[in-house]
C-alpha positions in Angstrom: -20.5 -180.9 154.1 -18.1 -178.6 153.4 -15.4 -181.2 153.9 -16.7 -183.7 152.2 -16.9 -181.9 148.9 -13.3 -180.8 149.4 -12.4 -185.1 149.6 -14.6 -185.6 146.4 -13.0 -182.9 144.4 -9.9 -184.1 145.7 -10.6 -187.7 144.7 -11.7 -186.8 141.0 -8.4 -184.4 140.6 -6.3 -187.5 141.5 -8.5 -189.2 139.1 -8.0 -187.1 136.4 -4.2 -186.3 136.8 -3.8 -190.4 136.7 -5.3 -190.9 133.4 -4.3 -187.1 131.5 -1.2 -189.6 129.8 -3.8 -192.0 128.1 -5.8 -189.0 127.4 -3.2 -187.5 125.7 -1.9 -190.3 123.7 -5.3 -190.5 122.1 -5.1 -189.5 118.7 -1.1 -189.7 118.9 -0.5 -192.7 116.4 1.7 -192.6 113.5 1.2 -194.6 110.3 4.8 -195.4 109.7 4.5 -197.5 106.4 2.9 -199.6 104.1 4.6 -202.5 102.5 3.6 -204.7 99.8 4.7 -208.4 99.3 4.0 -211.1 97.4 3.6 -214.7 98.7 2.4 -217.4 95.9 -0.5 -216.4 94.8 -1.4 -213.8 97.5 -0.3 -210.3 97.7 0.8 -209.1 101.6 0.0 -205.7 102.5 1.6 -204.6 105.8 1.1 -201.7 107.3 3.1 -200.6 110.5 1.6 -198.1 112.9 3.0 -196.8 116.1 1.1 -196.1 118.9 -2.7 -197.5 120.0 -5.4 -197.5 117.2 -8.7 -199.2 116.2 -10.1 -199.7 112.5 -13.1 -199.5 110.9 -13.2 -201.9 107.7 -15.4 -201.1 104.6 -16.0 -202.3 101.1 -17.5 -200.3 98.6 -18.5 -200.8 94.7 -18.5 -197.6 92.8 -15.8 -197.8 92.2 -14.4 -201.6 94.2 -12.6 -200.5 96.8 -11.7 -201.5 100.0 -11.4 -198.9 103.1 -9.5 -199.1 106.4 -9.9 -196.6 108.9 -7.3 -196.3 111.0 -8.9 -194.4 114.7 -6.2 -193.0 116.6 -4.1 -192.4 114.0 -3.3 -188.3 113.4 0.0 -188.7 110.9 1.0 -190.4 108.2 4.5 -190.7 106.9 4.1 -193.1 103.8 3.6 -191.3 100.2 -0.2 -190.5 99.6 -0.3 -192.9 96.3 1.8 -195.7 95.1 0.9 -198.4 92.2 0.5 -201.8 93.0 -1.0 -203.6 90.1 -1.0 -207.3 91.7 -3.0 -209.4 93.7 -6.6 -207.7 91.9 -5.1 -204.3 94.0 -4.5 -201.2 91.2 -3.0 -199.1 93.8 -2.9 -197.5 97.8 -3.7 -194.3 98.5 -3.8 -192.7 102.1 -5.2 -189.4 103.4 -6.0 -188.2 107.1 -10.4 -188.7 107.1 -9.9 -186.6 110.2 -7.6 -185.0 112.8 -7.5 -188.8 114.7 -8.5 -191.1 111.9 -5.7 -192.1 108.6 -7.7 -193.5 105.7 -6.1 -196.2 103.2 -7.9 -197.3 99.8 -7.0 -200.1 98.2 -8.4 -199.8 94.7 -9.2 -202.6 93.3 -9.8 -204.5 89.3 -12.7 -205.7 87.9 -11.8 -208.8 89.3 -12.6 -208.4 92.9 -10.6 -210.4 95.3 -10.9 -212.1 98.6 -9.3 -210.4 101.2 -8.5 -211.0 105.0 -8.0 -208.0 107.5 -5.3 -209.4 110.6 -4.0 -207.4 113.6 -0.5 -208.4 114.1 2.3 -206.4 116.6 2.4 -203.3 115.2 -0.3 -203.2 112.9 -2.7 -204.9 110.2 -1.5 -207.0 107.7 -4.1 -207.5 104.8 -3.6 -210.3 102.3 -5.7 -210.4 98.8 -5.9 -213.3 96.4 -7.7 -214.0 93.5 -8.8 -217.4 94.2 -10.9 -218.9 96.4 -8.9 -220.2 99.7 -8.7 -220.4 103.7 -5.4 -219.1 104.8 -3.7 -220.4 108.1 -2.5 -217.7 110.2 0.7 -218.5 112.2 1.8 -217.2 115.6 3.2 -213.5 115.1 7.0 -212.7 115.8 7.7 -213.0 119.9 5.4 -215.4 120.5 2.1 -213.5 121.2 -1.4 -214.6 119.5 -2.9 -213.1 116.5 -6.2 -212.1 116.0 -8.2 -214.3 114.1 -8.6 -212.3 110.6 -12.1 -210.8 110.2 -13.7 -211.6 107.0 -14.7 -208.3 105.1 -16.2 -209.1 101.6 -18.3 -207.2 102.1 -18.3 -205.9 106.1 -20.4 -202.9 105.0 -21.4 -200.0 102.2 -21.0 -196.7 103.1 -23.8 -194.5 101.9 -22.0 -190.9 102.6 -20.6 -189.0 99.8 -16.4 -189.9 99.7 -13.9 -187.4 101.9 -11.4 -185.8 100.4 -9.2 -188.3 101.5 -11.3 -189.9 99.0 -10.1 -187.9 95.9 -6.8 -188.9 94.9 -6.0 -189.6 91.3 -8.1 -193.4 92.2 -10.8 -191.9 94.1 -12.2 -190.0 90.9 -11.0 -192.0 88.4 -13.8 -193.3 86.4 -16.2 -190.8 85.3 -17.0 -188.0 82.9 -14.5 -185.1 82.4 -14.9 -181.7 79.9 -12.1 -179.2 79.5 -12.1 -176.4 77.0 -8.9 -174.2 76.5 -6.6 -172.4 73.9 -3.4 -173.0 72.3 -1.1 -172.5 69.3 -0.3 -174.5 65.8 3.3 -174.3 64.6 3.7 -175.9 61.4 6.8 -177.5 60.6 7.0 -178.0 56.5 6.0 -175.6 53.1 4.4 -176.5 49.6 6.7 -175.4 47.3 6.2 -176.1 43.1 8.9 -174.6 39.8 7.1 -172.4 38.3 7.1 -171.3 34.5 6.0 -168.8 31.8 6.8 -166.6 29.1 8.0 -163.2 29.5 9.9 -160.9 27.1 9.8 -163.4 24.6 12.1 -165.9 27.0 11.1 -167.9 29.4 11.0 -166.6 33.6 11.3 -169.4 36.1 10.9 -169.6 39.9 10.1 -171.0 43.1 6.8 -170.9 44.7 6.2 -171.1 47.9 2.9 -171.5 50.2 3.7 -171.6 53.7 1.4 -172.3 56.5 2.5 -169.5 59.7 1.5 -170.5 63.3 -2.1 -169.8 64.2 -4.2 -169.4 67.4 -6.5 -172.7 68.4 -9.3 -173.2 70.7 -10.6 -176.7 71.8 -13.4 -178.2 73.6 -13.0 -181.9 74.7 -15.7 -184.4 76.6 -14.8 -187.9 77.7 -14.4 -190.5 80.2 -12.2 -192.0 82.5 -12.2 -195.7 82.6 -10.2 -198.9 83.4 -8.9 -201.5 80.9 -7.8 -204.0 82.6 -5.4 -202.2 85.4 -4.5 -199.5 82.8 -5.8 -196.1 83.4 -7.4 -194.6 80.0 -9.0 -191.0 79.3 -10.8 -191.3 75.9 -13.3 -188.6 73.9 -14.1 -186.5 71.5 -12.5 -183.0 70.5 -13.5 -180.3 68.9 -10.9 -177.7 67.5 -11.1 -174.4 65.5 -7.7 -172.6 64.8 -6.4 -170.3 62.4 -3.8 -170.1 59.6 -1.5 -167.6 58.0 -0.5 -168.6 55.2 2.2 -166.7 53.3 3.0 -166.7 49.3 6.6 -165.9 48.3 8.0 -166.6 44.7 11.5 -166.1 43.8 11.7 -165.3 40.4 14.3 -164.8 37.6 12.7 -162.5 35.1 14.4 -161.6 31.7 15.6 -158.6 31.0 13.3 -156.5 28.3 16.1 -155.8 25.4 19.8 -157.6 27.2 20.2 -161.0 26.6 21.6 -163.5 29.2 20.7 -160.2 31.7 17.9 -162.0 33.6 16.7 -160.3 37.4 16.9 -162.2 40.7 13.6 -160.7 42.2 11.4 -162.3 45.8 7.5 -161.9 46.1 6.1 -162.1 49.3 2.2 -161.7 50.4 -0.4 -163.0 53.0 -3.0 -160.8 51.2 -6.2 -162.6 51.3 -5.1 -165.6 52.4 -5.9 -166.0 56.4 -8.5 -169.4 56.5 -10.1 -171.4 59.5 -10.7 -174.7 60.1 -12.1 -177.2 62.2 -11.0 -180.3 63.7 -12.9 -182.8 64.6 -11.1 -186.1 66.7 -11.2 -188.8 68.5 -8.5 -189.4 71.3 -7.5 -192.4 73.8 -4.9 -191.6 76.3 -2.9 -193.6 78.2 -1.0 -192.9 81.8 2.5 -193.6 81.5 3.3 -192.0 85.1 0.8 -190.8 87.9 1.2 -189.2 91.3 -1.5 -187.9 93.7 -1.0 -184.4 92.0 0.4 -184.9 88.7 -0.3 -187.5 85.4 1.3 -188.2 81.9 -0.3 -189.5 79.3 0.3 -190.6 76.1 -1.9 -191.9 73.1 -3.3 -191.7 69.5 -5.6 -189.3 67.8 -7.4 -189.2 64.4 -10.2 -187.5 63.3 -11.3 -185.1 60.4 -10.4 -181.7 59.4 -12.9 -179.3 57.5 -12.8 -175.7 56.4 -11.6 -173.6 53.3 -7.8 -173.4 51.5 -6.9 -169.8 50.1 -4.0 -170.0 47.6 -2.4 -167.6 45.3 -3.3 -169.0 41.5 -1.9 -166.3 39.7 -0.1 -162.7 40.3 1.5 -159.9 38.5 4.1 -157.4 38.6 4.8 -154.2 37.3 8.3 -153.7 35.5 9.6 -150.3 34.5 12.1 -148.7 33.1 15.4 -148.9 34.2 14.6 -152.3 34.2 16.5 -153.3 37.2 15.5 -155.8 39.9 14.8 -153.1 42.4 12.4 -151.4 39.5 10.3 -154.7 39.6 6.9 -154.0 41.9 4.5 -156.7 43.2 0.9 -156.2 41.7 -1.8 -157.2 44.7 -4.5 -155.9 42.3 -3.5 -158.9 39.2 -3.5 -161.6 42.1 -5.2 -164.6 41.4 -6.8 -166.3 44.7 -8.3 -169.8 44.5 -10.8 -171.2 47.4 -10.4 -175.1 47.8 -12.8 -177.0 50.3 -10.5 -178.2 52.6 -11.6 -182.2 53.5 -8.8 -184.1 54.9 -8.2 -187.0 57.7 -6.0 -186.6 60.2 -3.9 -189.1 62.6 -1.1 -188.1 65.2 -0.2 -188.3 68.8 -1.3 -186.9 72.3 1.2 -185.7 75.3 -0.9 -185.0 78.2 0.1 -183.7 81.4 -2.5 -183.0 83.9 -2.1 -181.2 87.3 -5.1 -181.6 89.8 -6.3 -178.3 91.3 -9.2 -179.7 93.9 -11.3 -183.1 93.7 -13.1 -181.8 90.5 -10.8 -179.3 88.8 -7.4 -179.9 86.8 -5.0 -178.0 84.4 -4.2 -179.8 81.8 -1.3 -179.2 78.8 -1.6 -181.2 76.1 0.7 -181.9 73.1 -0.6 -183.1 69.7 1.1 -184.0 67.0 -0.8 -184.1 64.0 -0.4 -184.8 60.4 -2.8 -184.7 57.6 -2.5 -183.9 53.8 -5.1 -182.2 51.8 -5.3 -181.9 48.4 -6.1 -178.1 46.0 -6.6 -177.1 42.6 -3.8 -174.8 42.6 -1.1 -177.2 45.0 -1.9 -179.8 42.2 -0.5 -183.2 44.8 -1.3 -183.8 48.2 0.8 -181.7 50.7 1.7 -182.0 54.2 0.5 -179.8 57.1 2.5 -181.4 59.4 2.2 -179.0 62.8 2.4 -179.8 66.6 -0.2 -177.9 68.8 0.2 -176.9 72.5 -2.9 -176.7 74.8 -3.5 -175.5 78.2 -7.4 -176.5 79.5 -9.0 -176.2 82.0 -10.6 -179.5 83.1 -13.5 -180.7 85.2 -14.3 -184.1 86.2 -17.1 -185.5 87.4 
């Protein structure tokens, strides 16, 4: 008895020892590369894998999109997103589904198109085409049969929620988004007017100036991700309040009381009552210009309407005593003059956007705006320019 459990143990030990190598190699496969090709009408997509593996094909719709998983396969050496636009196929993106499966998506257009799935030496090689066809597959390089290609439009739908090899820049593409973050206005140009009236019996002349400082700006922002064509588009509404400082100054040359051709060089300067807020309320349409798997820029227009109050200085006064020299001439806050416009103006400028993704739903996001509108007031008689570029940082979540 004793012996013949001994020989059994024995027999399975061999056993096992004999296949540990194909144990081992399990899981051991390399995606090596993906290459993209186009023949006629048909785009080639090869992808070269060392070592043994089986696939899994799947097509899904929301959004088109067709899956390989590649079993067997634990590395990947190819980038983990690259841009096709050709063949109805946007782009590839790969990911490791688990430890001993690689995952590729082909993203596809709004035109969906037919697509064969062929084992060759190697690896698969997948051809698309947008029009209807039968495609003769020739005998691969040394000599050795191909598989008959499987037709996979569509082999299945996948009802589980996507992997995070799912959530590329592709994967979560199309959908809502909100961000809400802060930033900072820096204006770029001043109002500036001659200014006249009588004083001492002569005539005292200037330059005023209103000048809008740089402010604080908060923004909230809700839109959608969607496809025109192949081109990738983020487009909303915004919502902005921010702050200005403006500043008065007047440079002044005052005649002198009783000496003629004795006139005093003298500067006013005040922001004394004259901090206003406004809101800003756009739309925006952004464009991608460049996108990895982590990072996109964007570029596109804005216009919109800005609302809110404009404080400017009307009239002021000055105290001059005696000896009557520049340095004895005072600013008067208690004679200022301060007029309230309603502040109604369109805007239109230009949006920078780079985003950086955090997780599958989460992304910072920095945009740039350039904006220019040009409001009118009682007291700044023509249309001015508020030219100012605004700097962003948000926090964004997509759904």
């Amino acid at each position: 008895m004793k012996k013949s459990s001994l020989i059994t143990a024995g027999c399975l030990l061999a056993a096992l020892l004999a296949f540990a190598p194909a144990i081992q190699a399990q899981g051991q496969g390399t995606l090596k590369s993906i290459t993209t090709q186009m023949d006629g009408a048909r785009l080639v997509v090869t992808i070269a894998i060392e070592g043994a593996f089986t696939r899994e094909v799947s097509y899904l719709t929301s959004p088109k999109r067709l899956v390989v998983d590649l079993n067997g396969v634990a590395a990947i050496e190819p980038a983990p997103y690259a841009q096709v636009g050709q063949g109805g196929v946007l782009d590839i993106r790969t990911g490791q589904f688990k430890p001993e499966t690689a995952r590729v998506v082909f993203d596809l257009g709004q035109t969906t198109p037919a697509y064969t799935v062929t084992e060759v030496p190697g690896g698969l090689k997948i051809d698309f085409w947008l029009e209807a066809g039968e495609e003769t597959i020739a005998p691969a390089a040394g000599g050795e049969a191909v598989k008959e290609p499987e037709r996979v439009r569509p082999v299945r739908e996948r009802t589980t929620q996507e992997t995070p090899a799912e959530s590329g820049p592709a994967g979560s593409w199309t959908g809502m988004f909100v961000r809400v973050g802060g930033g900072w206005a820096l204006f770029f140009k001043s109002y500036t007017a001659e200014a006249e009236f009588p004083y001492f019996g002569e005539t005292a002349r200037g330059i005023e100036t209103h000048t809008w400082k740089s402010g604080i700006a908060g923004e909230a922002a809700i839109g959608k991700r969607l496809l025109l064509g192949s081109l990738r588009t983020k487009a909303g509404l915004e919502i902005s309040y921010w702050q200005v400082k403006p500043e008065f100054g007047a440079a002044l040359s005052l005649p002198h009381p009783f000496l003629a051709d004795a006139s005093r060089e003298v500067d006013i300067t005040t922001s004394e009552g004259l901090a206003t807020s406004l809101m800003r309320f756009s739309l925006f349409a952004e464009f991608m210009l460049l996108e990895s798997d982590k990072f996109s820029l964007s570029l596109g227009p804005v216009l919109g309407l800005t609302v809110g109050k404009l404080f400017s200085v009307s009239d002021y006064g000055f105290n001059d005593v005696s000896p009557f020299a520049a340095e004895n001439v005072s600013f008067n806050v208690e004679d200022m003059v301060i007029q309230e416009d309603a502040l109604t103006a369109f805007h239109i400028g230009a949006i920078l956007g780079l985003e950086y993704r955090l997780s599958r739903h989460l992304s910072l996001s920095l945009d740039t705006k350039l904006l220019l509108f040009s409001p009118a007031s009682a007291v700044l008689t023509e249309s001015f320019n508020m030219m100012h570029v605004q700097p962003t940082l948000s926090l964004q979540y997509n759904f």
